[in-house]
TORGUMAR-706372 format. One record per atom (N, C-alpha, C, O, CB): x, y, z. Coordinates in steps of 0.1 Angstrom, whole numbers, plus 5000, padded with zeros to 4 digits. Glycine has a CB too. Layout:
XYZ ...
//
This chain:
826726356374 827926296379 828626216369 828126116363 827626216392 830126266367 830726156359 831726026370 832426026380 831826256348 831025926360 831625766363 832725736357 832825786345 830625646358 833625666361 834625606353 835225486356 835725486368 835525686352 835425366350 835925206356 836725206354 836925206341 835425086354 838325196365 839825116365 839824986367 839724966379 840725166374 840024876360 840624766362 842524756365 843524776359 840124696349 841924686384 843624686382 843624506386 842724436389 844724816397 845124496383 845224356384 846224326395 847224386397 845524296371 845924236402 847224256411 848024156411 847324066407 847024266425 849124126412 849723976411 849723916422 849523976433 851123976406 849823746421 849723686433 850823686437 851823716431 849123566433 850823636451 852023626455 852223526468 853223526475 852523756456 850923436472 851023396482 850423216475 849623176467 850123496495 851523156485 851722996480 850522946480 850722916492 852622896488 849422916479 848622886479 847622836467 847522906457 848522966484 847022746466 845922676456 845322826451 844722906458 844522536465 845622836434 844822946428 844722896413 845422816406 845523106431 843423006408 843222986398 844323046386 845323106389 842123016399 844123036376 845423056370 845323206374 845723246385 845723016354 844823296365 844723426365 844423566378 843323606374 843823416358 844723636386 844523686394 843023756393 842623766382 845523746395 842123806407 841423886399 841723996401 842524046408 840323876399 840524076388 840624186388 839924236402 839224176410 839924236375 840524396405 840224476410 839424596403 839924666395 841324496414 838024606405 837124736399 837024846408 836624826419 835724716396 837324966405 837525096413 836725166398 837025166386 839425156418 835525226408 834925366401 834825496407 834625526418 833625346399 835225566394 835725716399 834425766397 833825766387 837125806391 833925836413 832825946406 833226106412 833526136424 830825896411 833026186401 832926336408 832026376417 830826366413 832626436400 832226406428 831126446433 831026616432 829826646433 831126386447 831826716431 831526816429 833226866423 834126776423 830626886442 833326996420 834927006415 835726986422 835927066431 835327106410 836426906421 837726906424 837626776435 838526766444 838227046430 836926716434 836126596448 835826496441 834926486431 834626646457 836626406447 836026266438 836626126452 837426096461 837326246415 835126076446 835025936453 835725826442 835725826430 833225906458 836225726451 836825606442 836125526452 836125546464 838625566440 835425416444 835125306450 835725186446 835825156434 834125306449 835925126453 836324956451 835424876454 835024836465 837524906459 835024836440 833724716442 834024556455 833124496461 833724636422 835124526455 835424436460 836924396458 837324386447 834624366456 837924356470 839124356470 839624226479 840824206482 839624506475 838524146483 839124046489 839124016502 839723916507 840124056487 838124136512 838124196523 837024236526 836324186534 838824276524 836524366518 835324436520 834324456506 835024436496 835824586525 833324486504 833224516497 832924706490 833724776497 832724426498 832224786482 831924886482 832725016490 832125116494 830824856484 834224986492 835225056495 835025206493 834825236482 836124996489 835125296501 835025446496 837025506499 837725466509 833525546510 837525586492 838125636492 838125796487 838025776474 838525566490 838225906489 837926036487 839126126486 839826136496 837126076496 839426216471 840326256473 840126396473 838926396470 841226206466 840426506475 839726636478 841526736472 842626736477 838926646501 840826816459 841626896458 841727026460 840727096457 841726886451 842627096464 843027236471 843627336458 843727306446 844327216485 843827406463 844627536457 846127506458 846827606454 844327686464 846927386464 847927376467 848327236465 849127196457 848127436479 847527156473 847827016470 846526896470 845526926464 848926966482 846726796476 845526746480 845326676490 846326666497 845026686473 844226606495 844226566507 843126436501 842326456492 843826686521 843426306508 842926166505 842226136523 842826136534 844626026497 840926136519 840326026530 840125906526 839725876515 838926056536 840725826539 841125656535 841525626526 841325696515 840225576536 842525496526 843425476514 843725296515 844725226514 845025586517 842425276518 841725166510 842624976518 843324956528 842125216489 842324886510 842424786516 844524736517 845424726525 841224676506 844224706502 845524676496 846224806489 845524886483 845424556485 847924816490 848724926488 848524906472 848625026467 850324926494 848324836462 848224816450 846724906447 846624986438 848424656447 845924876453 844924966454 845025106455 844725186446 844324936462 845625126466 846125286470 846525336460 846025446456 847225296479 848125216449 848825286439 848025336428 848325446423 849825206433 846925256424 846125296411 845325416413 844925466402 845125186407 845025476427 844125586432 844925676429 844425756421 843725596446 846225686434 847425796434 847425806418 846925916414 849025736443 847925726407 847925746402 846725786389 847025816377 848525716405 845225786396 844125846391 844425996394 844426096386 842825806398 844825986405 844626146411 845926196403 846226306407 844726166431 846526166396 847826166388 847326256375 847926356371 848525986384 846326216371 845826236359 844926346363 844626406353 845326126353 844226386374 843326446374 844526616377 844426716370 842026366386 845426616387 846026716388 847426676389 847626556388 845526786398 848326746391 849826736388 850226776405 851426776408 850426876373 849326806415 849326836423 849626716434 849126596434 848226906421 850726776444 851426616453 850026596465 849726706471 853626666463 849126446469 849026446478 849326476492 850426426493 848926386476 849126536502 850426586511 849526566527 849826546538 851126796507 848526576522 847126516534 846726366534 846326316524 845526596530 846726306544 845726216544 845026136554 845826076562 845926146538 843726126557 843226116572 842525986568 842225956557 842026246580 842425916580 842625786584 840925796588 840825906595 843925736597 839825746587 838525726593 839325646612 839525696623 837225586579 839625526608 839325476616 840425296615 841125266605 837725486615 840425216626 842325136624 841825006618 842624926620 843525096644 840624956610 840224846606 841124856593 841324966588 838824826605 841524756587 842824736575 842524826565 843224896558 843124576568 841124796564 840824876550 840625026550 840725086539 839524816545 840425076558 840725196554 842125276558 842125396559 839525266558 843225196559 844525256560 845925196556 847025246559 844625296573 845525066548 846324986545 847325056536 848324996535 845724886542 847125166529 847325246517 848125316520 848725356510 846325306510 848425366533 849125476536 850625516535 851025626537 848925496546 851525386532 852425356529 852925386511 854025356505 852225236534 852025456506 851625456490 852225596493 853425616490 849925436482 851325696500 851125796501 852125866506 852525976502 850225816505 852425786517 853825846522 855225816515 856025906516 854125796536 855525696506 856425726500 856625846490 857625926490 856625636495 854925846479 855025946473 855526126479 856126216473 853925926468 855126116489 855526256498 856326256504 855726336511 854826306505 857426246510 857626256523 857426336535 857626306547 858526256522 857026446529 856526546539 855126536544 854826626552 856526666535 853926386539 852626386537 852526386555 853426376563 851926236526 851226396558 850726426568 849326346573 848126366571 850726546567 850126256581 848026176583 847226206594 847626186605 847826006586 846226256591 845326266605 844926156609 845226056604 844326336605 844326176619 843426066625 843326136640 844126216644 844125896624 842226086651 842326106663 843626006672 844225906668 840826086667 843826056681 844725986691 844325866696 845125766697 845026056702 843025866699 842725706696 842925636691 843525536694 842025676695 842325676678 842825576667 844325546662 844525436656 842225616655 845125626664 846525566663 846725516675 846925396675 847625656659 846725566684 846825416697 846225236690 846725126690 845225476715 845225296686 844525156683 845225086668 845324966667 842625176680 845525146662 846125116652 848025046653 848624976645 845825236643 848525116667 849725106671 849524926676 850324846671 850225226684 848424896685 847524836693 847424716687 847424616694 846324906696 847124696669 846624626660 847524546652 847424426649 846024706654 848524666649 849624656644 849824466644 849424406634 850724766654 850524396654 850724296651 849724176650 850024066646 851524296656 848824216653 847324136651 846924056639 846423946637 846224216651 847524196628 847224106612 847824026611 847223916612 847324156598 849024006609 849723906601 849423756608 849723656602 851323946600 848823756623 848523666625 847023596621 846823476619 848823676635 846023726621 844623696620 844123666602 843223596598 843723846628 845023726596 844523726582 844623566579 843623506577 845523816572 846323496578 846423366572 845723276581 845823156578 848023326568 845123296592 843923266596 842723256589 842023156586 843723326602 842623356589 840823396580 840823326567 839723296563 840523566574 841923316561 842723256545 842523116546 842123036537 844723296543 843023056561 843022936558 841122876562 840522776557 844522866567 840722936570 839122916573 838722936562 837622876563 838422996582 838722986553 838023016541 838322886527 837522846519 838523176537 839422866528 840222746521 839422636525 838622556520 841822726525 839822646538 839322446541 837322486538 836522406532 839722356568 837022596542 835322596537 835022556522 834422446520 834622756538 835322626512 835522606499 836022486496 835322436487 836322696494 837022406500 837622266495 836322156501 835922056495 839522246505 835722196513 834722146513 833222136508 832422046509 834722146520 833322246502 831822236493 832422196483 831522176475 830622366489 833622176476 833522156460 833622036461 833221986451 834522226448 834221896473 833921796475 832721726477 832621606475 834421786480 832121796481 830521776485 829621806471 828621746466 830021896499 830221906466 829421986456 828222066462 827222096454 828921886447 828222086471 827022146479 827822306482 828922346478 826522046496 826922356489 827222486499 826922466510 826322356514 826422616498 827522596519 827422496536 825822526541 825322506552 828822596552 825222586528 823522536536 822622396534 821522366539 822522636532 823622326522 823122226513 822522246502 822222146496 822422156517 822022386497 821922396484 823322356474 824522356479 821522526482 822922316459 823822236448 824922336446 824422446445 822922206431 826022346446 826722426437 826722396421 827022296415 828022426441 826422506415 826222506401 827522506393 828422526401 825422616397 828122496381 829322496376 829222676377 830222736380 829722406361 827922756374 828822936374 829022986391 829823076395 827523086365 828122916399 828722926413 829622896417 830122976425 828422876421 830622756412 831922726415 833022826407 834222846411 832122566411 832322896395 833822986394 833123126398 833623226392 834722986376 832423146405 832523276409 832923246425 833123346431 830923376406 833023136432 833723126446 835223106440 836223086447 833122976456 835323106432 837123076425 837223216422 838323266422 837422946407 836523286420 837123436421 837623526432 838723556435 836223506416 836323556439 836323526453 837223516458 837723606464 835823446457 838023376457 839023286470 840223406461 840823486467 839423026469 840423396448 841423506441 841723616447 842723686447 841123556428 840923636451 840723846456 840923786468 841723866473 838823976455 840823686479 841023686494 842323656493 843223736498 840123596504 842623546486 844623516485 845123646478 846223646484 845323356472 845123736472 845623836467 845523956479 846324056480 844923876453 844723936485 844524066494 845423996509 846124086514 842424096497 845423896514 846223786522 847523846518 848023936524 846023596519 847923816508 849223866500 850023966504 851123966510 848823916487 849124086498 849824246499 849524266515 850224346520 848824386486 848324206524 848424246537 849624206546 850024266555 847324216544 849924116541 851124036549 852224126548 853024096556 851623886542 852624256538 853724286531 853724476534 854424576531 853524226513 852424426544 852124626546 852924676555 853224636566 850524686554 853524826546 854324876559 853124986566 852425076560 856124966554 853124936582 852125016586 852425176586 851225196590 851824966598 852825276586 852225416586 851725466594 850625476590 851525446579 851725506602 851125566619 850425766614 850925846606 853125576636 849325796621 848625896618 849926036624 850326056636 846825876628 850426116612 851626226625 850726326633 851226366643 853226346615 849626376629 849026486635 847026436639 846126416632 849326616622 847126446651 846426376659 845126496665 845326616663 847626306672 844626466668 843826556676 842426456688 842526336691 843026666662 841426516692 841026456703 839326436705 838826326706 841726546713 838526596704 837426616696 837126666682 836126626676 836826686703 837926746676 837426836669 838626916663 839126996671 836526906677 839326886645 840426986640 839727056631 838926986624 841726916634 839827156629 839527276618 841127286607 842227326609 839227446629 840627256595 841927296588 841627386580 840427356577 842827206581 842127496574 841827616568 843127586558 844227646560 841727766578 843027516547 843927496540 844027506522 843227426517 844227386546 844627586513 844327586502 842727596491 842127546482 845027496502 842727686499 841027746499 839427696500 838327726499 840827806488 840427586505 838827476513 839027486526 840127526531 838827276509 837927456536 837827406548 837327286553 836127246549 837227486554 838327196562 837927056565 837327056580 837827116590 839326946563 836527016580 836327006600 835826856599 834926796594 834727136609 837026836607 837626666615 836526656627 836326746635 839726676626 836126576627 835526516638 835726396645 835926296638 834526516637 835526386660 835626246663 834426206670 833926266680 836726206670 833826056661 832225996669 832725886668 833925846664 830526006661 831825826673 831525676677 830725616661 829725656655 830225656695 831825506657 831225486639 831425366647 831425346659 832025536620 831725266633 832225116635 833625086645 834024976649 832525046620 833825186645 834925226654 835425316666 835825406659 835525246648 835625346675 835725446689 836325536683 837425506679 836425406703 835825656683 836925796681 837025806667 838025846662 838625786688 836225776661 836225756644 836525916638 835926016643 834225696637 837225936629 836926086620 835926066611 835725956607 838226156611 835426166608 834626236600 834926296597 835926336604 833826266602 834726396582 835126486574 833726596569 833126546560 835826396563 833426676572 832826776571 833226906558 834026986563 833026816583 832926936550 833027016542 832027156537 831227166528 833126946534 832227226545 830627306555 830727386539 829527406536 830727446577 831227416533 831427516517 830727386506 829627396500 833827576510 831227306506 830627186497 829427136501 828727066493 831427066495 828927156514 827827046517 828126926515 827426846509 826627056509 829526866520 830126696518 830026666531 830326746539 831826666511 829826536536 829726486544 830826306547 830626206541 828326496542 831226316551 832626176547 832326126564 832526186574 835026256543 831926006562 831225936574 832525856580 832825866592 829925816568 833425766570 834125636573 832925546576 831725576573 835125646587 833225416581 832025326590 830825396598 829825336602 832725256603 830825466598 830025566607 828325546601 827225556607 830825746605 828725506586 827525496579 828025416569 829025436563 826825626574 826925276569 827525226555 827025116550 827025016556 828925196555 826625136538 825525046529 826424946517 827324966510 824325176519 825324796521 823824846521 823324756534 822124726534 822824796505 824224726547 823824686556 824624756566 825724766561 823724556556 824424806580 825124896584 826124816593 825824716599 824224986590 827124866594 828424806600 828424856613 827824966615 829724826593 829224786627 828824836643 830024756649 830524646646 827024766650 830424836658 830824736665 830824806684 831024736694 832424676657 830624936684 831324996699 829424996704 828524946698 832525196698 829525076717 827825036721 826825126711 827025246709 827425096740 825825066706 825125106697 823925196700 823025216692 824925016691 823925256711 823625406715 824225496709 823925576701 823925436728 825625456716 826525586711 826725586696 826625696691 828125586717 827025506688 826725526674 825325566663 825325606652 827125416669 824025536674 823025636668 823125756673 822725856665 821625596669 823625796688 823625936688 824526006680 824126106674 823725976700 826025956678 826426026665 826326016649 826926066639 827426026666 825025926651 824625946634 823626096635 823826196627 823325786627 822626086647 821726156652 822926336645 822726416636 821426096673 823826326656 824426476654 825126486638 825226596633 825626506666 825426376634 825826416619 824626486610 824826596604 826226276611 823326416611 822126406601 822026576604 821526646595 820626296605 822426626615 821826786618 822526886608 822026996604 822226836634 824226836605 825026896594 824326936584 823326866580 826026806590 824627046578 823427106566 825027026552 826027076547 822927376566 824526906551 825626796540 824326776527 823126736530 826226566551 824626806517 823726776504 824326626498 823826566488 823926926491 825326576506 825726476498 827226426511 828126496516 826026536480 826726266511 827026196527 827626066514 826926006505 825126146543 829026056517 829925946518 829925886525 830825916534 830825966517 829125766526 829625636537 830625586535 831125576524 828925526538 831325506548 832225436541 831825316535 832925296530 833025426548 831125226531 830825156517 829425146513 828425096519 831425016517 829625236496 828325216493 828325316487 829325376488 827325206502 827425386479 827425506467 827525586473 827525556485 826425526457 827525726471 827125856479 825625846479 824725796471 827626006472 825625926493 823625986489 823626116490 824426206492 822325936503 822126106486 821926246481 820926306493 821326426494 821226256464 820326286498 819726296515 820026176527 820726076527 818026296515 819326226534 819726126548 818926056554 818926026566 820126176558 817926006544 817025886550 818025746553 817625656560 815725846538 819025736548 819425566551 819725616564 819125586573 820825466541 820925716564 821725696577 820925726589 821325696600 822825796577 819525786587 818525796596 817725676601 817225656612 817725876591 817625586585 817025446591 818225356600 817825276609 816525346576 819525366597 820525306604 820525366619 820425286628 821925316597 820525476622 820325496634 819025476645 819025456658 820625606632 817625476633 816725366642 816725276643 816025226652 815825346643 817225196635 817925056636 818625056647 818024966653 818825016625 819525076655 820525076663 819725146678 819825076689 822025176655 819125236678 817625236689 816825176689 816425156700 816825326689 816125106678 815125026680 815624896688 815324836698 814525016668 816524876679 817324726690 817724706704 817724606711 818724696687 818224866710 818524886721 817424906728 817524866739 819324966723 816224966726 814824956731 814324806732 814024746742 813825036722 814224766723 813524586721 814724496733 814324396740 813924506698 815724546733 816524426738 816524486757 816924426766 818524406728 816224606757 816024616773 814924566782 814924516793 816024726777 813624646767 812424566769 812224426776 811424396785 812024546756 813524316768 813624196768 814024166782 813424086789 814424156757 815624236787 815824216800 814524256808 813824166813 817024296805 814224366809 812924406820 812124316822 811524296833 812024516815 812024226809 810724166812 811324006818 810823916824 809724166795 812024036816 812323866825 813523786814 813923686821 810223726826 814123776803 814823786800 816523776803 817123886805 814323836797 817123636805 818023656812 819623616800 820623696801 817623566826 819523506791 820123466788 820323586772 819423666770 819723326790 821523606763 822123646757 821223546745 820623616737 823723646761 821023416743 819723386733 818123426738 817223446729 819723226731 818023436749 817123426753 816023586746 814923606741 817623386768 817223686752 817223806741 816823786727 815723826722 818523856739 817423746724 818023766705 816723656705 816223696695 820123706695 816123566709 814623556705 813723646703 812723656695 814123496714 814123726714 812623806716 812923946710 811924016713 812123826735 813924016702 814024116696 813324086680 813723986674 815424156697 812524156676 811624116663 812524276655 812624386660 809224116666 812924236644 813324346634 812924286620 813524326610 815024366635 811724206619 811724206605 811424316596 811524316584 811124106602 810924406604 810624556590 811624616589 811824696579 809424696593 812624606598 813824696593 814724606584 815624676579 814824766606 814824466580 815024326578 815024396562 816024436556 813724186583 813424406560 812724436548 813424606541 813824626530 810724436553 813424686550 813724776543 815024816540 815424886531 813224866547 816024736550 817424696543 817524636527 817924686517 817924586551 817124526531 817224466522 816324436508 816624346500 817424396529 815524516507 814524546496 814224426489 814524416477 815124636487 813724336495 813724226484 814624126481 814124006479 813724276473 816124146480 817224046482 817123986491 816824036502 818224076483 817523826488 817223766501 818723696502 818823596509 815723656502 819623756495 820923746500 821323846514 822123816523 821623776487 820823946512 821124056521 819824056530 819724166535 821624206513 819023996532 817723976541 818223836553 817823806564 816123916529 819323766544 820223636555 820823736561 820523746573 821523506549 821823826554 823023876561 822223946572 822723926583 823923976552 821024026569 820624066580 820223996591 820524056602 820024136578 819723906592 819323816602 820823766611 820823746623 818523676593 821723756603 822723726611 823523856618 824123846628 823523646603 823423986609 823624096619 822924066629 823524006638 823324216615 821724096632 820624106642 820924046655 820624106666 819424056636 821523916654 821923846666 823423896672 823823876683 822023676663 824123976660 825424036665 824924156678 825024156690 826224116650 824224256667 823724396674 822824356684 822824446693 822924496664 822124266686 821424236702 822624206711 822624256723 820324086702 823624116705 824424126715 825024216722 825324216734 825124096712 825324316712 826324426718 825124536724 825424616733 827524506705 824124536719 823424606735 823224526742 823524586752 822024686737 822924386745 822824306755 823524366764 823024416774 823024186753 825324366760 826524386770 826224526774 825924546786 828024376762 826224636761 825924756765 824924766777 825324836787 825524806754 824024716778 822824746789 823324686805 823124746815 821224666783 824024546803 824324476816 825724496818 826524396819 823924306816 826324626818 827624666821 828824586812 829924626813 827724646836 828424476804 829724456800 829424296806 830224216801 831124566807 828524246814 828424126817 827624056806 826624106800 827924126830 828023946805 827223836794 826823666804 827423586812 828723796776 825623666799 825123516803 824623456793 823623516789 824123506811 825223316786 824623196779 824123116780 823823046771 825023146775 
//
């Protein structure tokens, strides 16, 4: 597999306390087979380990997800600029969280004739969402500000460990990429999906075949991307390392990991995190997401009434461990998943009712 690193830079643009310099943006291009290439974005201010996929035809090309910020998008387009002379004219949407569709506005200027998929759900939900950001982001912007202004007064972190002088400028980086990404989200023109479907699109286009699917990922009605000639597998949220992302009932997202893993895919694009080359993660994420829903009914059955009372009694530290291999940065994060995902089978199991 060939690797390749774009540094983009973005300019600031939102009033706000920053450091002088913006940061960089890292996007690595890898081939995954001809004419197929993953871009990743290390980190943008938002998410980290970003997947974007651009897939070339006999005619044009087609882009799954198109990432956080449109400045992002632009440096992709013009990767794919260099790779063929060929106009994007496809591009399908996983699912209506910012980052994987913020971009679409890139894509459609460049084309005008471009064409986005997605299921009908998901553009309902994305129609649905639409005015949500611009309120929730300089939110999140400013919770993150007053956090930071308070540990560098304290000099601590909010667990009471020291901040060190290379800790304080790598949270000054950080806050760079969240005010830059605050920025360009404020300024997005949204883009709506034009060609929709419901379970299941087949496209027979420029001598590839795509088969669209819709499961239950981090999102309801999620696409997926299938490449039954390549053995490619394009998840969105559906799968995604190196801790798994959730949000709808987490049944239904191991049974459609369950039916993905059956795909004969030699190589599974999550949406964030390297490609893999078999399907043991997405297999451990889906007993992850059973095992919790077993432990946490266990918990009701047994007498178990309260929403903590649960998340006491669900024990995940081996799946803890094999997440997180040793890091015990991502061995916290998991612990604090853990009380998320008990929740949401909690609800899942008692209809949607919650007790504290």
């Amino acid at each position: 597999m060939k690797i390749e690193c774009i540094l983009l830079s973005c300019a600031m643009a939102v009033s706000v306390p920053a450091i002088a310099q913006p940061a960089p943006v890292e996007i690595a291009r890898t081939e995954l087979a001809p004419g197929i290439y993953q871009f990743t974005v290390a980190s943008d201010g938002y998410v980290e380990q970003l997947n974007s996929v651009a897939i070339v035809t006999d005619r044009d090309v087609l882009v799954f997800d198109t990432t956080t910020r449109p400045s992002t998008a632009r440096t992709i387009l013009e990767e794919i600029r260099k790779i063929t002379p060929k106009p994007v004219r496809f591009v399908a949407n996983s699912h209506w969280h910012p980052d994987h569709w913020s971009g679409n506005e890139v894509f459609a200027a460049a084309d005008p004739d471009l064409e986005i998929i997605a299921t009908e759900k998901e553009r309902d939900f994305m129609l649905n969402f639409s005015a949500f950001y611009p309120s929730y982001i300089p939110k999140g912007l400013a919770a993150q500000e007053k956090s930071v202004a308070e540990q560098f007064a304290t000099n601590k972190r909010a667990d009471g460990s020291p901040l060190t002088p290379e800790l304080k400028r790598q949270i000054e980086r950080e806050m760079q990429q969240i005010r830059d990404m605050a920025a360009e989200q404020l300024k997005v023109k949204r883009i709506y999906p034009t060609l929709t479907y419901t379970d299941q699109l087949v496209l027979r286009h420029g001598g590839r075949e795509f088969r669209f699917m819709s499961v239950t990922g981090d999102a309801a009605a999620t696409t997926v991307l299938y490449l039954p000639k390549e053995k490619i597998l394009i998840t969105g949220d559906t799968v995604s390392y190196p801790l798994p992302y959730f949000t709808p009932p987490l049944s239904e997202h191991a049974k459609s990991i369950r039916q993905l893993a059956a795909l004969d895919a030699t190589t599974i694009v999550p949406g964030h995190g390297p490609a893999f080359h078999d399907k043991s993660y997405m297999l451990m994420e889906a007993e992850l997401f059973e095992e919790v829903v077993r432990q946490t009914q266990a918990a009701l059955r047994g007498g178990a009434v309260t929403i903590d009372d649960v998340q006491a009694k669900v024990e995940l530290s081996k799946f803890r461990d094999r997440f997180s291999k040793g890091d015990p940065d991502l061995a916290g994060q998991f612990d604090t998943a853990k009380l998320s995902m008990v929740r949401k089978a909690y609800i899942e199991l008692r209809d949607g009712k919650e007790i504290r």
